[in-house]
Backbone bond lengths (Angstrom), bond angles and torsions (degrees), N, CA, C in turn:
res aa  C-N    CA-C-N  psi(-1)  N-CA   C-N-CA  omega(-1)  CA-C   N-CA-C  phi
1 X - - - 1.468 - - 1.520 109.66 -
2 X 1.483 120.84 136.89 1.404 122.84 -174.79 1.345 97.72 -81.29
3 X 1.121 121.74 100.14 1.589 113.67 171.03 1.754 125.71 -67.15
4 X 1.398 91.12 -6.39 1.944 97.92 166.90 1.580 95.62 -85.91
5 X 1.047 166.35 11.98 1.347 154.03 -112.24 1.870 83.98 -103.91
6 X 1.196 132.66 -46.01 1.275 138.16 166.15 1.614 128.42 -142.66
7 X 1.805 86.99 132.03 1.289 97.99 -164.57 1.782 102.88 -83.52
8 X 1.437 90.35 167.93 1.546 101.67 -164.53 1.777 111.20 -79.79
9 X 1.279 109.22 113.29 0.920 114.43 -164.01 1.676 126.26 -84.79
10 X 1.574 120.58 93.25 1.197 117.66 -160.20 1.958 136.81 -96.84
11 X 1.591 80.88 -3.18 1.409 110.93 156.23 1.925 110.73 -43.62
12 X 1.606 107.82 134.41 1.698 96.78 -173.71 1.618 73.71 -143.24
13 X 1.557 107.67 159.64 1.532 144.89 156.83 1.593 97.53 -102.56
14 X 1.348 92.60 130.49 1.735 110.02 169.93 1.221 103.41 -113.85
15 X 1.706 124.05 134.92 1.283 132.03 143.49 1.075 149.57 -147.48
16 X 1.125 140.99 108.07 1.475 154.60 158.20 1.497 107.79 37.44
17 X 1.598 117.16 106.93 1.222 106.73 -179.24 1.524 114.51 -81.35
18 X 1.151 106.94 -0.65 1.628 100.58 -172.36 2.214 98.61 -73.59
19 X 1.467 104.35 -30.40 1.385 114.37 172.93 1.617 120.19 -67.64
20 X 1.891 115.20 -34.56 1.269 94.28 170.58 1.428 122.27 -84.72
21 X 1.993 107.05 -8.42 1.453 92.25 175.53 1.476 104.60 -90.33
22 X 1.155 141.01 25.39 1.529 142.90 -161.93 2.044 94.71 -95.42
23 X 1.542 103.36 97.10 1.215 107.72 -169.02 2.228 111.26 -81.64
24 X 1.419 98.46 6.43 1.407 128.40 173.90 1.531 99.14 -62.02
25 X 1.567 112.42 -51.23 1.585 121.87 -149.12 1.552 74.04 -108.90
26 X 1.908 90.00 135.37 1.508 133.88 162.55 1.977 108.60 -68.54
27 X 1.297 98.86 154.93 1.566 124.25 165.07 1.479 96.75 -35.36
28 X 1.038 118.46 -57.75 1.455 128.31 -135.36 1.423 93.60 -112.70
29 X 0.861 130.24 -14.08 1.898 142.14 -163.99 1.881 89.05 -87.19
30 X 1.415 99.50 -59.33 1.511 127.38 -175.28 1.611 96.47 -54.70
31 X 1.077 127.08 -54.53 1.950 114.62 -160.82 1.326 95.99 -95.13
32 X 1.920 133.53 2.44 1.630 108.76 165.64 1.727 84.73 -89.90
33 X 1.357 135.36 -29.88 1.225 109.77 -177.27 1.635 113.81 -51.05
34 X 1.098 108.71 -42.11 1.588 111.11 -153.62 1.888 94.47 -67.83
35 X 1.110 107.11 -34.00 1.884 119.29 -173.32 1.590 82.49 -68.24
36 X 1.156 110.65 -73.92 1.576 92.58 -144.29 1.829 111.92 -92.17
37 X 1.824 104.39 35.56 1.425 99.70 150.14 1.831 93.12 -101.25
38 X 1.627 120.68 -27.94 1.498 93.13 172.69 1.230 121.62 -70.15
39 X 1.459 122.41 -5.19 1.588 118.85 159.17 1.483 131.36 -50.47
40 X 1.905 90.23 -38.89 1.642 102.16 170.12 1.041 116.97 -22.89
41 X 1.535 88.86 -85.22 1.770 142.61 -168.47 1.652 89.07 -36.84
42 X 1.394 116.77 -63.22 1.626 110.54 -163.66 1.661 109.37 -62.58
43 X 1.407 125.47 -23.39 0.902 158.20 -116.30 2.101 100.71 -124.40
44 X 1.056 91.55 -26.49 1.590 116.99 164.32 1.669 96.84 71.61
45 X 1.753 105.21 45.28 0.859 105.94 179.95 1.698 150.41 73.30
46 X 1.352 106.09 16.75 1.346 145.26 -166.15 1.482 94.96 -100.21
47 X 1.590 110.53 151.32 1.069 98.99 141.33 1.157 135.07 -148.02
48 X 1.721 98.78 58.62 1.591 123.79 177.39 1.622 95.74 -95.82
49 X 1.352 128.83 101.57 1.228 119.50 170.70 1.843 114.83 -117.03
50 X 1.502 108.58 162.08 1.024 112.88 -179.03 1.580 105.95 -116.97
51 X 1.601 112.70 114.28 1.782 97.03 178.93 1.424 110.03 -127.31
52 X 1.557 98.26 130.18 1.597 101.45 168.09 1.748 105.92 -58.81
53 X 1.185 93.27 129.19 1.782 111.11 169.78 0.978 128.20 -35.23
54 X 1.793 91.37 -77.51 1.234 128.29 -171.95 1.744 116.08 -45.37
55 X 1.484 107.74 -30.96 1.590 120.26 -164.72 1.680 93.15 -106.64
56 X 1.641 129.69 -15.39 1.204 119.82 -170.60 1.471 96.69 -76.82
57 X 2.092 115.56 -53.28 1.293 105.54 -177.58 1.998 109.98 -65.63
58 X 1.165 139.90 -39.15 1.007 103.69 174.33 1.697 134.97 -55.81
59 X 1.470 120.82 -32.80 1.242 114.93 162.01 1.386 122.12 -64.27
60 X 1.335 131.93 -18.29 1.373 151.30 160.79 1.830 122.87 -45.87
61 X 1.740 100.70 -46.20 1.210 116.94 176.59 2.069 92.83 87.50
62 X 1.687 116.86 16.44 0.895 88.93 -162.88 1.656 113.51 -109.84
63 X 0.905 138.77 115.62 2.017 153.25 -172.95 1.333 100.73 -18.23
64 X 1.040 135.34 -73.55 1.942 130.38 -140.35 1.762 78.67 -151.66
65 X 1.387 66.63 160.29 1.872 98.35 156.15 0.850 129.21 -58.35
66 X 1.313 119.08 -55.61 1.518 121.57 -177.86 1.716 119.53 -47.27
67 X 1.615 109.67 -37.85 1.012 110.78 -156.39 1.635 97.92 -87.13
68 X 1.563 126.32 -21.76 0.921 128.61 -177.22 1.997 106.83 -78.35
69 X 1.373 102.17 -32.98 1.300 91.37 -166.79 1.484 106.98 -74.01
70 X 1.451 115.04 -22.66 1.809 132.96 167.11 1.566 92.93 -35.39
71 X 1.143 108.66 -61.90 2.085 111.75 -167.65 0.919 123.36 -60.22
72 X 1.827 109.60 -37.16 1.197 118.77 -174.72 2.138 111.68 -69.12
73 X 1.361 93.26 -19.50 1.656 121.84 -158.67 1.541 83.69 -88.76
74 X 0.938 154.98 -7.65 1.378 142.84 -174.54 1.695 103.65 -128.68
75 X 1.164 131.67 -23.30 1.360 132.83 175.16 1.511 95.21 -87.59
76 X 1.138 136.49 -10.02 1.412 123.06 -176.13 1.553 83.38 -106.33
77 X 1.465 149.57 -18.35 1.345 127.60 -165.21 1.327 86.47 -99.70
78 X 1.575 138.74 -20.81 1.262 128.89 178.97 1.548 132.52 -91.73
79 X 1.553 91.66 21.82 1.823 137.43 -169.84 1.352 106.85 45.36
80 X 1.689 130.82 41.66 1.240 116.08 168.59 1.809 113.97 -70.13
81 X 1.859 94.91 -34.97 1.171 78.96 -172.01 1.665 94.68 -128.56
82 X 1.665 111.99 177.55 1.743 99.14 -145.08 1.332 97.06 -88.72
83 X 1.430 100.88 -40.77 1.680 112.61 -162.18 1.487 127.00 -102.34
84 X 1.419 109.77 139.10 1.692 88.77 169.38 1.167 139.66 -40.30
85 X 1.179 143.80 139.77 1.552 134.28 -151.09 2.033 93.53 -98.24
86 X 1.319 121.53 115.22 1.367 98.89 169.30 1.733 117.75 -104.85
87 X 0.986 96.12 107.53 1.727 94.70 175.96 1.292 136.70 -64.96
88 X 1.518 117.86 93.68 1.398 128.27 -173.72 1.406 111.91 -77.04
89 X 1.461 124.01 152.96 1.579 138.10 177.85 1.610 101.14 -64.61
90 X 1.592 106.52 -73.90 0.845 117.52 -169.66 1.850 138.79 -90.87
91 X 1.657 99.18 -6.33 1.568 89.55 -174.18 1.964 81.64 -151.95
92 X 0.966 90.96 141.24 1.993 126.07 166.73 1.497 101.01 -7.00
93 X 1.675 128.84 115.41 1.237 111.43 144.25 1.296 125.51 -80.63
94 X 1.220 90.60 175.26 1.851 118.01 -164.54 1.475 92.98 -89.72
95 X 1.582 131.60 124.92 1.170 140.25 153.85 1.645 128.73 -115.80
96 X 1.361 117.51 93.87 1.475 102.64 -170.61 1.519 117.89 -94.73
97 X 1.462 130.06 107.26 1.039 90.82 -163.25 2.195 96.91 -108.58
98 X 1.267 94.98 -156.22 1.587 112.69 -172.78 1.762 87.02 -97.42
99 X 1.452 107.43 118.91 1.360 114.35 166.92 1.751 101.42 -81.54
100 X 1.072 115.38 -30.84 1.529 98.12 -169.55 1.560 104.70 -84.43
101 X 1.425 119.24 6.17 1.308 96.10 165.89 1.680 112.81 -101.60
102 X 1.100 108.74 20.48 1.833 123.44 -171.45 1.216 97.03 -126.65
103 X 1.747 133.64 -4.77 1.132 118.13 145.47 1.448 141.17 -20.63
104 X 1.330 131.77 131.13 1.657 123.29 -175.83 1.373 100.10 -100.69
105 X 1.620 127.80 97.39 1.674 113.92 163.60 1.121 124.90 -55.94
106 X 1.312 111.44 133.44 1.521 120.98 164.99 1.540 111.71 -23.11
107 X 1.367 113.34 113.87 1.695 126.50 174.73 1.059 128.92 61.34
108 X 1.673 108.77 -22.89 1.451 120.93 -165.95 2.281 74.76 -97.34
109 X 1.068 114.09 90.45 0.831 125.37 172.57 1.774 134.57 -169.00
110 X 1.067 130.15 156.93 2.048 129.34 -165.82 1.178 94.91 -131.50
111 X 1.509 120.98 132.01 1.518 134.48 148.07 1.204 119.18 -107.41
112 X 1.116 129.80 134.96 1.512 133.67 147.18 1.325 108.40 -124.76
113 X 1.784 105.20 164.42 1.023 124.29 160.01 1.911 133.44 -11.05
114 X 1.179 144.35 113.53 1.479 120.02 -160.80 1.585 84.60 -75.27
115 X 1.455 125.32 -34.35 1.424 99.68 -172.46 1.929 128.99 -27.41
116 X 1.180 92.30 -48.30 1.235 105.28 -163.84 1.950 107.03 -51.48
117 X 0.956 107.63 -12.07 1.923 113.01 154.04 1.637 110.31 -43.93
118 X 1.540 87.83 -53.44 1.565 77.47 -168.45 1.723 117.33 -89.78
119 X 1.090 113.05 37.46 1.799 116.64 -176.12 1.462 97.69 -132.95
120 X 0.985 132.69 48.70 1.567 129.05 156.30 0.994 91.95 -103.51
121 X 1.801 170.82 -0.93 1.252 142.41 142.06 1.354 102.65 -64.92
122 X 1.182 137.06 -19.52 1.197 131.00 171.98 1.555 128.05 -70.94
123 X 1.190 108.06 -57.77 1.715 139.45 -169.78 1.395 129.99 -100.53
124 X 2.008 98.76 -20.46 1.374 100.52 168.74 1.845 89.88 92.96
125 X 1.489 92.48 156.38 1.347 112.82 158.26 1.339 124.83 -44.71
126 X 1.647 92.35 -54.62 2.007 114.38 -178.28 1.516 113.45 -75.69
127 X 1.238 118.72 -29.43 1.117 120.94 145.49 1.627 138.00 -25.10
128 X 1.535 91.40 -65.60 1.846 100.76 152.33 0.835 148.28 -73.17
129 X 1.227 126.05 -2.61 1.268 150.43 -162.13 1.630 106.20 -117.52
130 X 1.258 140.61 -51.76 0.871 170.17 97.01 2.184 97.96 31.09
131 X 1.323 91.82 -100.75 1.578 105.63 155.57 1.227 118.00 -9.51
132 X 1.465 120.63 -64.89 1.630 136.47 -167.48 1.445 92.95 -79.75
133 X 1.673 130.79 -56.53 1.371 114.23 160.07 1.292 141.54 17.84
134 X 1.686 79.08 -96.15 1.530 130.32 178.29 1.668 100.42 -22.46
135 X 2.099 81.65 -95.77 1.371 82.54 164.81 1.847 166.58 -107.69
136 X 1.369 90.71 54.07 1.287 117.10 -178.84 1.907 100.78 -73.50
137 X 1.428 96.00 -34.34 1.852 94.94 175.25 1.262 100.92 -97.19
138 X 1.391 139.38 37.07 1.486 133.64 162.15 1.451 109.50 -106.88
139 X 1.433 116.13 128.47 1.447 104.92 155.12 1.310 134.01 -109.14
140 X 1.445 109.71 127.63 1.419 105.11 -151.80 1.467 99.54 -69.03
141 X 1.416 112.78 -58.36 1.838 98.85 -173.35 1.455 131.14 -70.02
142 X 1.290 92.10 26.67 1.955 97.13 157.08 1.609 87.37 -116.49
143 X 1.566 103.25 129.11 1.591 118.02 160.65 1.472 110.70 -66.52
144 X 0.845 121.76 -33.98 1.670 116.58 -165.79 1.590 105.56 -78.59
145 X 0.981 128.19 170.17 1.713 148.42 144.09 2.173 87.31 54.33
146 X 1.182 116.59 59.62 1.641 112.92 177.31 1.345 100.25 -93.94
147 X 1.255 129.27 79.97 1.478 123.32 -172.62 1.638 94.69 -149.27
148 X 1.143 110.86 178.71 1.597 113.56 -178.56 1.616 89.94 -138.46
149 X 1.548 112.24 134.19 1.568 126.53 -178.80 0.918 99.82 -132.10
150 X 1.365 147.30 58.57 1.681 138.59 163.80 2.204 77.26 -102.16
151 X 1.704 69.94 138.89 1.853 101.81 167.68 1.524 112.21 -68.72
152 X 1.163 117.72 155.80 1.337 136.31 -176.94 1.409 122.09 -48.17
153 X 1.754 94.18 -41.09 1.432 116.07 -176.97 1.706 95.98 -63.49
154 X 1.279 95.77 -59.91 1.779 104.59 -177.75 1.573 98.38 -30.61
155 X 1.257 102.30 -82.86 2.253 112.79 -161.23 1.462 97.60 -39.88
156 X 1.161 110.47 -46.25 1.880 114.12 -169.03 2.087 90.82 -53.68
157 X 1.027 114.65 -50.62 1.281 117.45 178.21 1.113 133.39 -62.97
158 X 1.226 112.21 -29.60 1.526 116.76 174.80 1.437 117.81 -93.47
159 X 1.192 98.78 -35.38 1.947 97.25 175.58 1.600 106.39 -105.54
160 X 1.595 140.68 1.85 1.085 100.22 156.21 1.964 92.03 93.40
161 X 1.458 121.19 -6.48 1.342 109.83 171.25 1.820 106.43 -90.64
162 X 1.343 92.37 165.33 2.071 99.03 157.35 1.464 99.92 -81.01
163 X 1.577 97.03 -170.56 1.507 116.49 -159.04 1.440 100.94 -89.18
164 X 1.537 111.33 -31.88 1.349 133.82 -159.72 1.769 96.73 -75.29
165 X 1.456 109.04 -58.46 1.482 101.11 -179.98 1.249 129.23 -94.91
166 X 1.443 112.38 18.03 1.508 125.14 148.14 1.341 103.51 -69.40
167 X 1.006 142.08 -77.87 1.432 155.83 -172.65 1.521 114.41 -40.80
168 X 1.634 92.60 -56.11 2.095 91.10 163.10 1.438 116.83 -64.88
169 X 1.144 125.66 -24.65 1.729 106.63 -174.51 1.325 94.91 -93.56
170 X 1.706 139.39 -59.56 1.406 125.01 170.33 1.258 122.86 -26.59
171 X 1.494 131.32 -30.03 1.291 125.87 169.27 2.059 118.25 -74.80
172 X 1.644 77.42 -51.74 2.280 74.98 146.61 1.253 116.15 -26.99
173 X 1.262 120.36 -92.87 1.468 152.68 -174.01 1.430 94.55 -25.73
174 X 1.285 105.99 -65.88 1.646 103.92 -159.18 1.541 92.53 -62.95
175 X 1.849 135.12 -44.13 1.185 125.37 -169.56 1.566 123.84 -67.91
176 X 0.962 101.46 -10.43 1.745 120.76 171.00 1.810 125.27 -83.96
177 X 1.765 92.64 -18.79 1.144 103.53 -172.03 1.467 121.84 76.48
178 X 1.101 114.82 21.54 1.405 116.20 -173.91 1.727 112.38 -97.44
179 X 1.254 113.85 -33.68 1.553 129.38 176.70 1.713 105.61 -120.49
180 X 1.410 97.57 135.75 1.988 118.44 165.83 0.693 87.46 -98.87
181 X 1.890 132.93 127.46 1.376 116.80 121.84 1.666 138.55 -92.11
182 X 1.271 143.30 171.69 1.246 119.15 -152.61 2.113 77.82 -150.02
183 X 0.976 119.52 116.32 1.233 123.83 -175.43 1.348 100.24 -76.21
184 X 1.363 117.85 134.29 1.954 125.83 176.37 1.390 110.26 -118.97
185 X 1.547 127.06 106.81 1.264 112.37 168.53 1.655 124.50 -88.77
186 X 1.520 110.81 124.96 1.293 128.05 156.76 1.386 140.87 -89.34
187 X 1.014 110.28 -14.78 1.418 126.53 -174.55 1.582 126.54 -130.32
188 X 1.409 117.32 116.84 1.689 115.60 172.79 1.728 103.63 -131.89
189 X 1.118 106.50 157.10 1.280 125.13 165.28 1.221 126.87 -93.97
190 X 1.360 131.33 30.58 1.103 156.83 -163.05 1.909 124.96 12.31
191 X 1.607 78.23 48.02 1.654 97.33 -178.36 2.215 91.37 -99.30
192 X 1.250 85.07 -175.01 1.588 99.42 -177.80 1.434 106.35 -175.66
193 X 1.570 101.80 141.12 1.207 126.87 -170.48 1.331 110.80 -81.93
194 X 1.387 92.50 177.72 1.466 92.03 177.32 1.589 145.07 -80.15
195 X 1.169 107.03 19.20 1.429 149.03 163.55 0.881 114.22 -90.94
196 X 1.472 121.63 -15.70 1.797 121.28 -173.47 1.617 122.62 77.95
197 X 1.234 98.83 12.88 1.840 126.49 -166.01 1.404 93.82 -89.95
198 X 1.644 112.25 133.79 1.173 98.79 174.58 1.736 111.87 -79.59
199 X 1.713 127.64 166.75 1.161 118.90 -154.61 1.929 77.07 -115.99
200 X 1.551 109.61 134.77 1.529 118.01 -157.15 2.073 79.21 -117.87
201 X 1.607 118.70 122.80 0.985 118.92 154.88 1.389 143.01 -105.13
202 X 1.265 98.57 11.14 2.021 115.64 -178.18 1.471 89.58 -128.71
203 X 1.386 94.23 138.45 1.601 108.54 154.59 1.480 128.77 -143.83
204 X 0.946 131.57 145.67 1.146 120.71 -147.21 1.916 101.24 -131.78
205 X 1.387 106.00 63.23 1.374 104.85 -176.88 1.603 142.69 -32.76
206 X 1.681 121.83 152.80 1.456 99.75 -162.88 2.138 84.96 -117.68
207 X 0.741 118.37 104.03 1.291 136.59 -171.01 2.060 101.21 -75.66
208 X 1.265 126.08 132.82 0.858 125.02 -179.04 1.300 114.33 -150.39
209 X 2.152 117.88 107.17 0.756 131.03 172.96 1.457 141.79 -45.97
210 X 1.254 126.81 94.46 1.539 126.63 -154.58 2.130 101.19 -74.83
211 X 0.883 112.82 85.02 1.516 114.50 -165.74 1.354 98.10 -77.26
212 X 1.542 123.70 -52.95 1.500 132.12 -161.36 1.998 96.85 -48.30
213 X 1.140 110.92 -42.50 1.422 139.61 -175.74 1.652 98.13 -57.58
214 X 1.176 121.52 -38.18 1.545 106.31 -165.74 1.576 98.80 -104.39
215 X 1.034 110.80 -18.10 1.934 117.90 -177.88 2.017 84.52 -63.67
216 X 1.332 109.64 -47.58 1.897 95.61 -150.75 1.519 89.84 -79.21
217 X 1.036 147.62 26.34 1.399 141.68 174.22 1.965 114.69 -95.39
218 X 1.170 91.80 100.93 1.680 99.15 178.04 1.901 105.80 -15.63
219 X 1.286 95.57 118.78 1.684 90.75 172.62 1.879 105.96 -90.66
220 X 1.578 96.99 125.62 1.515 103.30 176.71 1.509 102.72 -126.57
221 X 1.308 137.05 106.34 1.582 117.14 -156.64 1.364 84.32 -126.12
């Protein structure tokens, strides 16, 4: 086995936590943002860009046009970006967007890995989104307690998912190895089983972002 097989990837996307808790913005609304602030960046920081389509929805994971130009149609009504998006067959649309709304505030800010662009065929949209979540309430330079514990009710609240597809992509996550979770009970109704155990009905999970895990992932952006 080549044990160099992938190098550690130290490239990060920063973004605005007020955007991943912005339960307004979609799965999918959320990972063209995250692409096309690394468009910036490639972009030398401009944000007059020109993008082939055709190659945005395949790195996108996303089917037709239509559905892409839908996203593009709601990030421009939510003024990320200025202009109508027109989608040409054959040559580069025009995307202008608002750099100051792709601004990174001071602290009030999430990085991960840029790999993580290229794992939405893997993880899903919600997947990424989810991730950035996670750990947007982690702080990395305290060693102790690096986990994220907002309740279910909370995430359902902040991003705008159900209960049902919180739970299906966290089980992703965990199958990818990308998220531990560690179940915490807070809550009983002061019934008891038949063991004499009390029976605990809230929990309030401690979620723990596997980062080292997304750095060794081939960066393909």
């Amino acid at each position: 086995m080549n044990k160099n097989k992938h190098k550690i990837n130290k490239s990060v996307i920063q973004m605005s936590n007020a955007i991943i808790r912005d339960r307004e913005i979609g799965s999918v609304e959320f990972s063209l943002l995250l692409r096309l602030k690394y468009l910036i960046y490639e972009n030398r920081g401009s944000g007059e860009i020109y993008i082939d389509i055709p190659k945005l929805r395949m790195k996108m994971e996303i089917s037709d046009n239509r559905t892409l130009k839908k996203h593009l149609a709601n990030l421009h009504k939510w003024g990320y970006i200025n202009n109508f998006v027109k989608i040409e067959r054959s040559t580069p649309s025009l995307i202008s967007l608002d750099l100051k709304k792709f601004a990174t505030p001071k602290k009030e800010y999430t990085q991960l890995p840029l790999s993580i662009l290229s794992r939405v065929g893997t993880i899903g949209h919600t997947g990424v989104r989810l991730l950035y979540y996670f750990e947007s309430y982690i702080n990395r330079s305290i060693v102790q307690n690096q986990f994220c514990y907002s309740a279910v009710i909370t995430i359902c609240r902040d991003t705008g998912l159900g209960k049902t597809t919180v739970k299906e992509y966290v089980d992703i996550l965990k199958k990818e190895k990308l998220l531990h979770v560690v179940a915490h009970k807070i809550g009983h109704n002061n019934q008891y089983n038949d063991n004499d155990e009390l029976e605990f009905t809230k929990y309030n999970n401690h979620y723990y972002v596997n980062y080292n895990k997304l750095e060794e992932y081939e960066l393909s952006v």
